[in-house]
N, C-alpha and C positions, 0 to 999 in steps of 0.2 A: 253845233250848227243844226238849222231846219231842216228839213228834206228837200223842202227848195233852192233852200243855199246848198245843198250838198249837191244834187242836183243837177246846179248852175256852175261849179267849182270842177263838177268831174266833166261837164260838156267844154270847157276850157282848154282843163289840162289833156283832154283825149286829140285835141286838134293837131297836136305833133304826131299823133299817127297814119293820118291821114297822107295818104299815097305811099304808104308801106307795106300796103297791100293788095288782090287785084282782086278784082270783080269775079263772081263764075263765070268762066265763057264755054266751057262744052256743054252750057244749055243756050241755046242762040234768046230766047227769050229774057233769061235772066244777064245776060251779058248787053243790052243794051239800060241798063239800069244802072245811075249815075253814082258814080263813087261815092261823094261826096254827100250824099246823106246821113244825118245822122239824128235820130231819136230815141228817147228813155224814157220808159214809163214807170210807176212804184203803183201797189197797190196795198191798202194793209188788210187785214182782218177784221177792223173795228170801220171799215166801210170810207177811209180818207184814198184820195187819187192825188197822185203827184205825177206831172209831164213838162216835158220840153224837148223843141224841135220840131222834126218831121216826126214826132208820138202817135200824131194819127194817122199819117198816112198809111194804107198796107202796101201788103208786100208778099211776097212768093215765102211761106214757113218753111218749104220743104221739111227736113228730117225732124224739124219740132213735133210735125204733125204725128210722129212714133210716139212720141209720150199718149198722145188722146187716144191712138188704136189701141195702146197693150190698156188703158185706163176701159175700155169697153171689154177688151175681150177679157183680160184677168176674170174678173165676175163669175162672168158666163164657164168660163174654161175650168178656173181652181188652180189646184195646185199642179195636175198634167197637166197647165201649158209648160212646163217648167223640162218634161218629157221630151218635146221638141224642138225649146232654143235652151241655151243653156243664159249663165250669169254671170260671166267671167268678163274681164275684158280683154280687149282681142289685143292690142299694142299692133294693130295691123289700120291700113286705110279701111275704111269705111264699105269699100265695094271690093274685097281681096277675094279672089278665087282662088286664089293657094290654101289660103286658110277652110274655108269652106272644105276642098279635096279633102283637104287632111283629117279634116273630124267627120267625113263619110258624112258631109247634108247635114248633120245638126249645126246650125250658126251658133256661133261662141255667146252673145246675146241677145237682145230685141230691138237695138239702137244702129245692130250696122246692119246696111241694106237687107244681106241673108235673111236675117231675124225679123225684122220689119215685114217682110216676105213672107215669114211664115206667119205673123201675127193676122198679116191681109188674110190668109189662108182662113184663120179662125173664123174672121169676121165672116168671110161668106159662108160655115158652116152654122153660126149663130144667127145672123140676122136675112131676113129675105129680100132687102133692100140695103145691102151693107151703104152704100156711098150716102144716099141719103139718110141713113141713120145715124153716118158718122157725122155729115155736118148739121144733123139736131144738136147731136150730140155737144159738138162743140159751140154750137150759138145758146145752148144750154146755161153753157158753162162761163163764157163770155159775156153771158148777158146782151150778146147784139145781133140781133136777125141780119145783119149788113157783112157778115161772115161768109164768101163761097167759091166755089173753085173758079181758079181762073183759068177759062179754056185754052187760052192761048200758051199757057205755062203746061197745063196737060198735053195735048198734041206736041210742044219741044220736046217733053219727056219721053213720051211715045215713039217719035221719030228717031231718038237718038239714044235710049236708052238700054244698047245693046249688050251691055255689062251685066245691067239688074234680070235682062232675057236668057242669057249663059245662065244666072246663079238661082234663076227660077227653075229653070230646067234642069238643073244638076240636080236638086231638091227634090224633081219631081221623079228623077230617073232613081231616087234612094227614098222612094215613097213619105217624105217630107212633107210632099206638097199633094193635097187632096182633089181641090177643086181643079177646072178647067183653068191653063200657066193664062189665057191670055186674059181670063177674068179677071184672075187676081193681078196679074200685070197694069191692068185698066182702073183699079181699083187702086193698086198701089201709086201710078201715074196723078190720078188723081187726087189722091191724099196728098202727095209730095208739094200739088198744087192751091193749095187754101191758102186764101189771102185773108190778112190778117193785118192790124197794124198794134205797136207793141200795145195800147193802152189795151185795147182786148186781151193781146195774151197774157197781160198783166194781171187782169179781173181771171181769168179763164184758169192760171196754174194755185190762187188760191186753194183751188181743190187742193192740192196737195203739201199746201203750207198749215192746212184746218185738218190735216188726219183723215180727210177723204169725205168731209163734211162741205157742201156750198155754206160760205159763210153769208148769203142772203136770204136763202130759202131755209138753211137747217137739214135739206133732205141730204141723206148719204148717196154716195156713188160709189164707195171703196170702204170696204172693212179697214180698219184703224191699221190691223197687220197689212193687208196691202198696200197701203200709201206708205207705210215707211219700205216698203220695198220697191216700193217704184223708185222714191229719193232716192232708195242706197245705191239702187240701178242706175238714176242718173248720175250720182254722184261718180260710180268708180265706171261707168259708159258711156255716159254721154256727150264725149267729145274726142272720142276713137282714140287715136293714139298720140292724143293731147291731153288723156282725161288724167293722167296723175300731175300734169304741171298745172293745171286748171283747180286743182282740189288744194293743192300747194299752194296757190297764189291767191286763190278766190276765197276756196273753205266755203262753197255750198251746191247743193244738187242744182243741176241744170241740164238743158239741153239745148243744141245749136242747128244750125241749118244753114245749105250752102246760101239762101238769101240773105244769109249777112245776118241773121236773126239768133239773138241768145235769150233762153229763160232761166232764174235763177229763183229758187225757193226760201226761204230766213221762215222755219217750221214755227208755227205759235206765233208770227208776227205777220210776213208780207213776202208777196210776189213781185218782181222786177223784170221789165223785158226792154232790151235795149236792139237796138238796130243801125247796122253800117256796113256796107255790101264789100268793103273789102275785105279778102279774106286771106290771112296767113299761111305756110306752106301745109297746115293740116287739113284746111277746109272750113277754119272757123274766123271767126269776124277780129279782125287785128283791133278795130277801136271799142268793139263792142268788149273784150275782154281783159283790156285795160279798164277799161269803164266802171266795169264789177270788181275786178282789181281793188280800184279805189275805192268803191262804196264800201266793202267790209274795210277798209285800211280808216276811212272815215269817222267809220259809225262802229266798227266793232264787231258788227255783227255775222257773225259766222259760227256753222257748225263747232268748230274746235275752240 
């Protein structure tokens, strides 16, 4: 089949999952966002776009937005960022304070909240305008100046985000955390909040399917070594303590977010971003991961 029909085939068969799973609701923002959405975008290497559905619409990334900060600060940092998040995966929820205690402030590694946290940290140590450097960054990469925070998703974060203020403070009390907690708080709030709809993030994770090459411009962002460690990263982290049934069923690096938002990498060929706000008992998108499910069951195509 074409990409279209394949496409068309998994936007079908995904519709039995729909009301199997719920919306976020402990951000009041993202809980008024209709279940029932659903969009898929493909992007490849060779510069073809494939979509359907709600592809354009955006949408709140939240924790995809981790892939673009460790993708800035790796660079800058080397191989001591590695110093203060580890690479492991945690087999715990995504915002656990148990776990954090236990490894005295170094988060297990850059995908759950902890980590993410300390990556915000870098950022304000490298850049002198980290927020707006991140969304160059990503309109970079995207190819769409139409890419930005959505205030109203920052301020729900802000307001209610008293879990990620405990695990920034714990961080900072075991010298993890450098900068001023509420800078990077504000920082991190708003990273959580770029809106985005899959066809961008589709164009946008090529970086990391090209070996850390824009496949439009040619310029590098990532040493060939770094991109395959960001994949491995997404591959065995980026869906918390769903990431080994996610690699089992899927077979490629990604990364999810509680917006219902999944990116998935096929290295040497294309980027995939699907979107559906219901989200399974892990905190990832019940139709989105079926979705991808099916693409590599389709098409073959998968890491393994």
């Amino acid at each position: 089949m074409s990409y279209p029909e394949i496409l068309t085939a998994i936007a079908k068969e995904v519709r039995a999952e729909q009301g199997k799973g719920q919306v976020a609701d402990y951000i009041p923002a993202l809980a008024r966002v209709p279940g029932d959405k659903f969009g898929i975008a493909l992007a490849t290497l060779d510069g073809q776009q494939f979509q359907l559905g709600d592809a354009d619409e955006q949408f709140s990334i939240q924790s995809i937005s981790k892939v673009f900060a460790l993708a800035l600060a790796y660079p800058k940092e080397g191989e001591q960022l590695w110093e203060r998040v580890g690479m492991e995966p945690s087999g715990n929820p995504f915002n656990s304070l148990v776990q954090l205690e236990y490894e005295q402030g170094i988060p297990r590694n850059p995908f759950i909240n902890a980590g993410a946290l300390v990556i915000t940290d870098l950022l304000v140590k490298h850049y002198p305008r980290p927020k707006a450097h991140l969304l160059d960054f990503i309109r970079e990469l995207s190819g769409s100046y139409d890419v930005y925070y959505d205030h109203e998703v920052a301020r729900s974060e802000r307001e209610h985000g008293f879990t990620n203020a405990a695990l920034v403070n714990f961080m900072k009390s075991h010298h993890n955390i450098k900068a001023p907690v509420d800078q990077v708080l504000d920082i991190y709030f708003h990273q959580c909040a770029v809106a985005m709809s899959c066809r961008e993030l589709a164009q946008a994770f090529l970086l990391l399917a090209n070996h850390g090459i824009l496949p439009e411009t040619g310029k590098r962002i990532l040493s060939k070594s770094q991109a395959k460690r960001l994949n491995a990263i997404m591959l065995t982290c980026g869906f918390y303590d769903e990431a080994g049934e996610f690699a089992f069923c899927v077979g490629l690096p990604g990364k999810s977010g509680v917006g219902g938002g999944i990116v998935a990498v096929v290295p040497n060929k294309l980027a995939i971003a699907v979107w559906s706000p219901e989200l399974n008992e892990h905190g990832n998108s019940q139709a989105g991961i079926k979705a991808l499910e099916l693409f590599t069951s389709y098409t073959g195509q998968s890491i393994f």
